[in-house]
C-alpha positions, 0 to 999 in steps of 0.5 A, a space after each residue: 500500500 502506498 503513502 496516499 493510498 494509506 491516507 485515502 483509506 484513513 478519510 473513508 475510515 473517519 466518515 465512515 457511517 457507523 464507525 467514523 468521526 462526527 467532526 469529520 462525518 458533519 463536514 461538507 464542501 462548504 465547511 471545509 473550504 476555509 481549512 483548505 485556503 488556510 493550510 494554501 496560505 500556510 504552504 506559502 507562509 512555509 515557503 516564504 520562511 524557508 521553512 522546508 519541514 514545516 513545507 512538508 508538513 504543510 503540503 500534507 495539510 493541503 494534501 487532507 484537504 484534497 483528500 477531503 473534498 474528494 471522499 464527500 464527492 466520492 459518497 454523494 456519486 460526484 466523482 473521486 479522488 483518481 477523477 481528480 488525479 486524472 482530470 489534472 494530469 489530462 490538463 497538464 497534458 494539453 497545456 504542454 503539447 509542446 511535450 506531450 503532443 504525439 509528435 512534439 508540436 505545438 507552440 512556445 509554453 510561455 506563448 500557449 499557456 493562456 490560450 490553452 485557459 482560455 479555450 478550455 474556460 469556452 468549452 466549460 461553457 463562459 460567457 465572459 472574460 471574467 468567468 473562472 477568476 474565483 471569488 475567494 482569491 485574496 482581493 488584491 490578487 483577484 482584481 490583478 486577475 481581472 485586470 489581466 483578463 481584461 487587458 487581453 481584450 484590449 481593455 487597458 491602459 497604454 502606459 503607467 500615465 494612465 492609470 496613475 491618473 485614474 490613481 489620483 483621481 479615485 484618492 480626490 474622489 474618496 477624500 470628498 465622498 460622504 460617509 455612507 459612500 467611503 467604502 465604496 470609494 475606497 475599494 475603487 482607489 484600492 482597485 486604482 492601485 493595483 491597476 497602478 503597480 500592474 502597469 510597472 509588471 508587479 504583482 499587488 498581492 506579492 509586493 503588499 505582503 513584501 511590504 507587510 512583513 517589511 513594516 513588521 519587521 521594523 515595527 518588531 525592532 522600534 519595540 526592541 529599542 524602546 526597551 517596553 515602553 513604545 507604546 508610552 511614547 509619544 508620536 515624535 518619540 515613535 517617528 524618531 525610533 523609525 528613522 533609526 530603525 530605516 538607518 540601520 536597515 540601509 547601513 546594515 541590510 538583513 539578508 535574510 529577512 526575505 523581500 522587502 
């Protein structure tokens, strides 16, 4: 018995009917997809860290959650986990026919691959561009989506001047919205951004967390020089601990503290 046969037999044991877990006989497609974006962005988290034996355990994590979905699937008559396994080795299959095709044709991947997407989101039935861009994609990355998909219809800025322009106007207009309005604003100016940041060929959600991880690395290090007691401080005080901190991070640079 392999590995994944040994773990698919242990998911049909614990919803197993008579003898399984009730946590796990109580689950559905529904309740379980939150575990499964969490241990996807705990598989990231890992690999960001470089944490290669928590990236192992990880996977296995997101493995579960595979392994899951596809046993509920399985007991409702849907299909199974060897449907997945096929379905994806079918796709990759047609996405690479410069390595698969009996003959080896087929054009450059880098040139084929989105057309591949785009004519098996037709033949799964879209309607539109948008179709297939899932909705619980972190926002930023969702909208970097849609940005995409739109500009391969034409529909895009030229040049970063454009959306600049879009960038400052969409600031003005949430400056000047009413309150009941703000949110609304503010998702524009958010969506204004990305379109901003993708015109320069960066990639929102990517430079967002490296900005995350960089503000909490410095923040980590006021604390420390504060010596506990930060939070006591007043502003002009906290302002001057982080242009110390920016100091040192240029004269010293952390090499390992990954993008930032």
């Amino acid at each position: 018995m392999t590995q994944l046969d040994r773990l698919l037999a242990i998911m049909a044991r614990l919803r197993d009917p008579q003898r399984g877990c009730r946590w796990d006989l109580a689950q559905s497609f529904a309740t379980i997809a939150p575990y499964t974006i969490e241990e996807a962005y705990e598989v990231a988290d890992a690999i960001e860290r470089g944490a290669i034996d928590d990236l192992r355990g990880e996977l296995g994590d997101l493995l579960l959650q595979v392994v899951f979905h596809a046993r509920i699937a399985e007991e409702a008559g849907l299909f199974d986990f060897e449907a997945v396994a096929r379905g994806i080795a079918d796709k990759m299959e047609a996405r690479h026919p410069h390595l698969f095709a009996p003959d080896g044709s087929g054009a450059d991947p880098a040139t084929r691959w989105e057309d591949l997407k785009a004519a098996e989101r037709a033949h799964a039935g879209a309607t539109s561009a948008m179709d297939g861009v899932a909705r619980a994609l972190p926002a930023l990355l969702r909208a970097h989506k849609l940005q995409q998909r739109a500009a391969r219809d034409g529909f895009d800025w030229p040049d970063p001047a454009g959306p600049a322009a879009k960038l400052a106007e969409e600031a003005q207009e949430l400056a000047e919205a009413p309150p009941q309005h703000r949110a609304e604003e503010a998702g524009d100016l958010l969506f204004a951004a990305v379109n901003l940041v993708r015109a320069y060929g960066i990639d929102a959600e990517q430079a967002l967390r490296a900005a995350n991880a960089k503000f909490e690395r410095r923040y980590r290090a006021m604390e420390a020089l504060a010596g506990g007691t930060f939070a006591s401080l007043d502003l002009a005080a906290q302002e001057a601990l982080w242009q110390a901190v920016k100091r040192k991070e240029r004269e010293e640079p952390d090499t390992t503290a990954g993008p930032a």
